[in-house]
C-alpha positions as CSV (number, residue, x, y, z in Angstrom):
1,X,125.3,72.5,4.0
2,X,123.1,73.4,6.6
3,X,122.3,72.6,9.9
4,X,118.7,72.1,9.9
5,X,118.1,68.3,9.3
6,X,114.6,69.2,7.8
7,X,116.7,71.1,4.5
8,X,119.4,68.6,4.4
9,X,116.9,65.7,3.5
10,X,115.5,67.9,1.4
11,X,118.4,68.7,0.0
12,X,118.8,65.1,-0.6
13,X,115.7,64.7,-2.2
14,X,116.2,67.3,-4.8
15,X,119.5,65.4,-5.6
16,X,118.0,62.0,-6.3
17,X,115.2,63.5,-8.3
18,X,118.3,65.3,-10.5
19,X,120.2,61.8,-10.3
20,X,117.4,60.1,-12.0
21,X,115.6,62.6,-14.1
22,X,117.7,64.8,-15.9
23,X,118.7,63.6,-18.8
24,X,122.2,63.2,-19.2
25,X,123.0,64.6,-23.1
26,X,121.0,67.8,-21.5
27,X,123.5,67.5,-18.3
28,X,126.4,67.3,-20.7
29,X,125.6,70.4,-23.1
30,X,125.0,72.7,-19.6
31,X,128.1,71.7,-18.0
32,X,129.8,72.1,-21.4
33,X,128.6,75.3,-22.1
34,X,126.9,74.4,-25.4
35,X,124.2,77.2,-26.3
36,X,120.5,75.1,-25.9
37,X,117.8,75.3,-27.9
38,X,114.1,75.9,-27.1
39,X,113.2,72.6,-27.1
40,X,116.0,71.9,-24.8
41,X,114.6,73.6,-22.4
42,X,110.9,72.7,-22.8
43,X,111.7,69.2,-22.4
44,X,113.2,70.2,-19.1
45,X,110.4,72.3,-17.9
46,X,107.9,69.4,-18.7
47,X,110.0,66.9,-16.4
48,X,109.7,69.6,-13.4
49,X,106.2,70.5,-14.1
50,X,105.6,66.5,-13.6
51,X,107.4,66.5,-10.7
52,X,105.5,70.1,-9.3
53,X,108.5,71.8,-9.3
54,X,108.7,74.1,-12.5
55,X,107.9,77.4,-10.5
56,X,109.2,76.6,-7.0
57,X,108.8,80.8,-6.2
58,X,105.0,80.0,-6.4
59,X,102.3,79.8,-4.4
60,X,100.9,76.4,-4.4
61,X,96.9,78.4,-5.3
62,X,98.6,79.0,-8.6
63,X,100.9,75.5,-9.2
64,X,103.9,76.7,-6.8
65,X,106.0,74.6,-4.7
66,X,105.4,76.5,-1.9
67,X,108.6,76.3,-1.2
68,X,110.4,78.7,1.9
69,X,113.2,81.3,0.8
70,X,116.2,78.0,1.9
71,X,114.4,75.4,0.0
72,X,114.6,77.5,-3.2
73,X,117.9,78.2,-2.5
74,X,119.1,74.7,-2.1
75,X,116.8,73.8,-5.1
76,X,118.7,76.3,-7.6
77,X,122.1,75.3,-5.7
78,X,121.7,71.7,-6.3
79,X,120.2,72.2,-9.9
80,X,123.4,74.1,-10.9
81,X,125.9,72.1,-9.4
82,X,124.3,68.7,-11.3
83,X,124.2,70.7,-14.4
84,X,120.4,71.4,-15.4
85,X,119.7,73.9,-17.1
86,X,117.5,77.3,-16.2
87,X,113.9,77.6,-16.7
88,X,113.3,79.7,-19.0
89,X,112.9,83.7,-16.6
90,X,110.3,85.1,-19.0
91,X,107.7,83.3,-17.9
92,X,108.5,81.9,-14.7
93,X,110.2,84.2,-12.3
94,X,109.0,87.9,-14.1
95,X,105.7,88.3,-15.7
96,X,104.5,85.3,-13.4
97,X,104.7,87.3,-10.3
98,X,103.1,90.6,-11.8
99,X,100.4,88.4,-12.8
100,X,99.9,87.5,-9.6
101,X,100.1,91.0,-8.0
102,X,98.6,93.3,-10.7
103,X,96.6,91.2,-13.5
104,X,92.9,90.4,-13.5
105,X,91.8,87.0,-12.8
106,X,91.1,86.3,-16.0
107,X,94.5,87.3,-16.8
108,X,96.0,85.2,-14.2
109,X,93.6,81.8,-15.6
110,X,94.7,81.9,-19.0
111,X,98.7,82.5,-18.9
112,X,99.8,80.7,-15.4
113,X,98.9,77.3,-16.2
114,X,100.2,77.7,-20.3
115,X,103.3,79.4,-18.6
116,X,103.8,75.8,-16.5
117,X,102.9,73.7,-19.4
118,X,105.3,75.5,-21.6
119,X,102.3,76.6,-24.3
120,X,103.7,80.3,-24.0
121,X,107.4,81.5,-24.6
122,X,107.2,85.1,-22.9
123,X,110.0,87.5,-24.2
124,X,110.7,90.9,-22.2
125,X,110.1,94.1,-24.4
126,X,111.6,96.7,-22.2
127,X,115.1,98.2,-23.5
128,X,114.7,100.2,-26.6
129,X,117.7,102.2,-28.7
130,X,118.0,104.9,-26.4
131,X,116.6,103.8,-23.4
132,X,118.4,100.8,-21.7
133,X,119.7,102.5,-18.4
134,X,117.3,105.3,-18.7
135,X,114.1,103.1,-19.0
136,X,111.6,105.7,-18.7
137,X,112.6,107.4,-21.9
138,X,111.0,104.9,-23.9
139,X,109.0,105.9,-26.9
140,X,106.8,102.8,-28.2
141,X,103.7,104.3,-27.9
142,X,100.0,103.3,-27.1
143,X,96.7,104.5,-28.5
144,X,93.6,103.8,-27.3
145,X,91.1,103.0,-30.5
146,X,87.9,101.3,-29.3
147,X,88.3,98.4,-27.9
148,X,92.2,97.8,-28.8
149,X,95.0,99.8,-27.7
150,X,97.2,100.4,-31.5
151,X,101.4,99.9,-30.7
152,X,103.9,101.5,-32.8
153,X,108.0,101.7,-31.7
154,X,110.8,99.1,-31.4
155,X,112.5,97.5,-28.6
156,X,115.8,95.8,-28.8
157,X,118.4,93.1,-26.8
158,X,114.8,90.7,-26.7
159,X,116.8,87.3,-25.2
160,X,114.8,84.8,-26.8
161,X,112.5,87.1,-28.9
162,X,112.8,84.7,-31.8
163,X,111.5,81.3,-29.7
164,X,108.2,83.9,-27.9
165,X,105.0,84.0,-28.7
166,X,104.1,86.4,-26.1
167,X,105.8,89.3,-25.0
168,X,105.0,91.8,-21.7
169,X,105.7,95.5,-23.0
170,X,106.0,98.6,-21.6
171,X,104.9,101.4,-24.2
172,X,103.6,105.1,-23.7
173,X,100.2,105.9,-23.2
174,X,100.2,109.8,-22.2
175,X,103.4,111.6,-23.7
176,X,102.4,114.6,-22.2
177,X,102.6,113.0,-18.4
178,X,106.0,113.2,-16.3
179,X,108.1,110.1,-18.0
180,X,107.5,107.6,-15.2
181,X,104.0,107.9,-14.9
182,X,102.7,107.9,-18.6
183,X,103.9,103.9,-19.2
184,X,101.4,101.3,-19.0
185,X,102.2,97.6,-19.0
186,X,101.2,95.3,-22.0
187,X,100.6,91.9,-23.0
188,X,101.2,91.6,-26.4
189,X,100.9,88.4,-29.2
190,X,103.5,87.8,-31.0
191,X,101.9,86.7,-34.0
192,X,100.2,89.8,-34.1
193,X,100.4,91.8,-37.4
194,X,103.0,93.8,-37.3
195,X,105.3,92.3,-35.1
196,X,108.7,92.0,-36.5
197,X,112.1,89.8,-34.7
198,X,114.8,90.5,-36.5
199,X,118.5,88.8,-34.8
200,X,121.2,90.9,-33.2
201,X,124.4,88.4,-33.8
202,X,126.7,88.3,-30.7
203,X,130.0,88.1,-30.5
204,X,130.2,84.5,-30.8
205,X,128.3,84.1,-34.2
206,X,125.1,83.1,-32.4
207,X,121.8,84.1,-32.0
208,X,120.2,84.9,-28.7
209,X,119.1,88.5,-28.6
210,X,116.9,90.4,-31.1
211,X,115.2,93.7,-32.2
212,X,111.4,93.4,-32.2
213,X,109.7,96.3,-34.3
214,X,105.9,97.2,-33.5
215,X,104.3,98.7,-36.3
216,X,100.5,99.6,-35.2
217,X,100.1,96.1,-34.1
218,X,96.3,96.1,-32.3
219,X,96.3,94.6,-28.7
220,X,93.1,94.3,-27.1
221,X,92.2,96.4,-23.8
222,X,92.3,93.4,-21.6
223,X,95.6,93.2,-22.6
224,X,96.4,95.8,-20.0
225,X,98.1,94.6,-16.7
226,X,97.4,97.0,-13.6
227,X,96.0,100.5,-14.6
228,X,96.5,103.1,-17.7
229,X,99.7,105.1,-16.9
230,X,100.7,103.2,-13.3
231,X,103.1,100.4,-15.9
232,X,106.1,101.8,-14.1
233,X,104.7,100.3,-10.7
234,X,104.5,97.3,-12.4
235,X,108.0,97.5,-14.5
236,X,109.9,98.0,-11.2
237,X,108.3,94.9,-9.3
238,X,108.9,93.1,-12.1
239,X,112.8,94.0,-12.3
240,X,112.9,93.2,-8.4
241,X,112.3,89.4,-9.4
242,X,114.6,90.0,-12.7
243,X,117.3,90.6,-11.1
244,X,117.1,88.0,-7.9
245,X,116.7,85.5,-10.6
246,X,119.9,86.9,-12.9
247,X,122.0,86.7,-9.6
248,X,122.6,82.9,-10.7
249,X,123.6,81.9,-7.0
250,X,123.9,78.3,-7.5
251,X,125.6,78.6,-11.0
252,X,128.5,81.1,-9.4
253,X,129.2,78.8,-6.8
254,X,129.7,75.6,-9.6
């Protein structure tokens, strides 16, 4: 609890919205630990988009809450300890913000609102076999033919890869530059030809993570976010708001 009256009715307010609105099979699987399914988590998102609260890290110019550092806080607190569950990241707390800082406007017109709505399912195509810890050695490249850039690699542990239809990539676009600064940040469809998900079973039978192979799938130019080579600029911003997000605050403390 907190001392400023302001948060604690706040506080209160995000408690009665959870008290009447989440529904309580989806309350029951979270606090449970039963593994959720996309539409479990749709259906969520859709009752906190109704409500304006599906990206309460936004600015309200984009659909945001507006919301200071302690009212997220107490917002993820109290949405833990009643037992909703997450929004889904991919969308909402990573390539959201890199939209915001690096894409075009046209960039930031077409995904935002279809990442409130719950139209797109972004997946995170980052880690590849051999670079996990050492990012920057990734080899998924990028060639520029025409108007489209032309992907070929693989990327692996994709949470979620097999519910996406988008996916933000980093790939290499000059081998010959020093590691860090030859990346480039894509947007890629995952319908795209060439695109393959193939499951990685965990250790508990089920199905969360994947392999995603690229095999000279065709993303267009404007596809790019930021400029050629500067990706890793926008990799590492994007990471700052992974990992805030992954801390789980509110879920620790239930």
């Amino acid at each position: 609890m907190t001392n400023d009256p302001t948060l604690e009715t706040f506080r209160q307010e995000v408690r009665n919205f959870l008290h009447t609105q989440l529904p309580e099979p989806l309350r029951q699987s979270v606090l449970q630990h039963r593994r959720l399914g996309k539409q479990d988590f749709l259906d969520w998102l859709a009752i906190l988009n109704r409500r304006g609260w599906a990206a309460p890290g936004w600015p309200v110019a984009y659909g945001g809450t507006g919301w200071s550092v302690m009212q997220r806080h107490i917002f993820d607190e109290e949405n833990a300890l009643a037992g909703a569950p997450e929004v889904p990241p991919f969308g909402v707390r990573m390539i959201a913000p890199v939209l915001m800082k690096f894409g075009t406007d046209r960039q930031r017109a077409r995904y935002l609102p279809r990442i409130l709505s719950g139209e797109d399912w972004w997946c995170q195509g980052y880690s590849e076999p051999g670079a996990g810890s050492d990012l920057a050695s990734l080899k998924t490249r990028a060639e520029v033919q025409g108007d489209h850039f032309v992907v070929t690699g693989q990327k692996t542990w994709t949470t979620y890869g097999q519910y996406a239809n988008k996916m933000f990539c980093l790939v290499r676009t000059d081998p010959a530059a020093q590691k860090q600064r030859g990346i480039s940040f894509l947007l890629i469809d995952m319908d795209s030809p060439g695109v393959t998900v193939r499951p990685i079973q965990t250790l508990d039978g089920d199905h969360e993570i994947n392999e995603v192979f690229l095999d000279e799938v065709k993303v267009p130019l404007t596809n790019l976010v930021g400029e050629l080579n500067q990706g890793w600029t926008c990799a590492k911003y994007l990471l700052s708001h992974e990992r805030t997000g992954a801390a789980r605050v509110g879920r620790a403390k239930r």
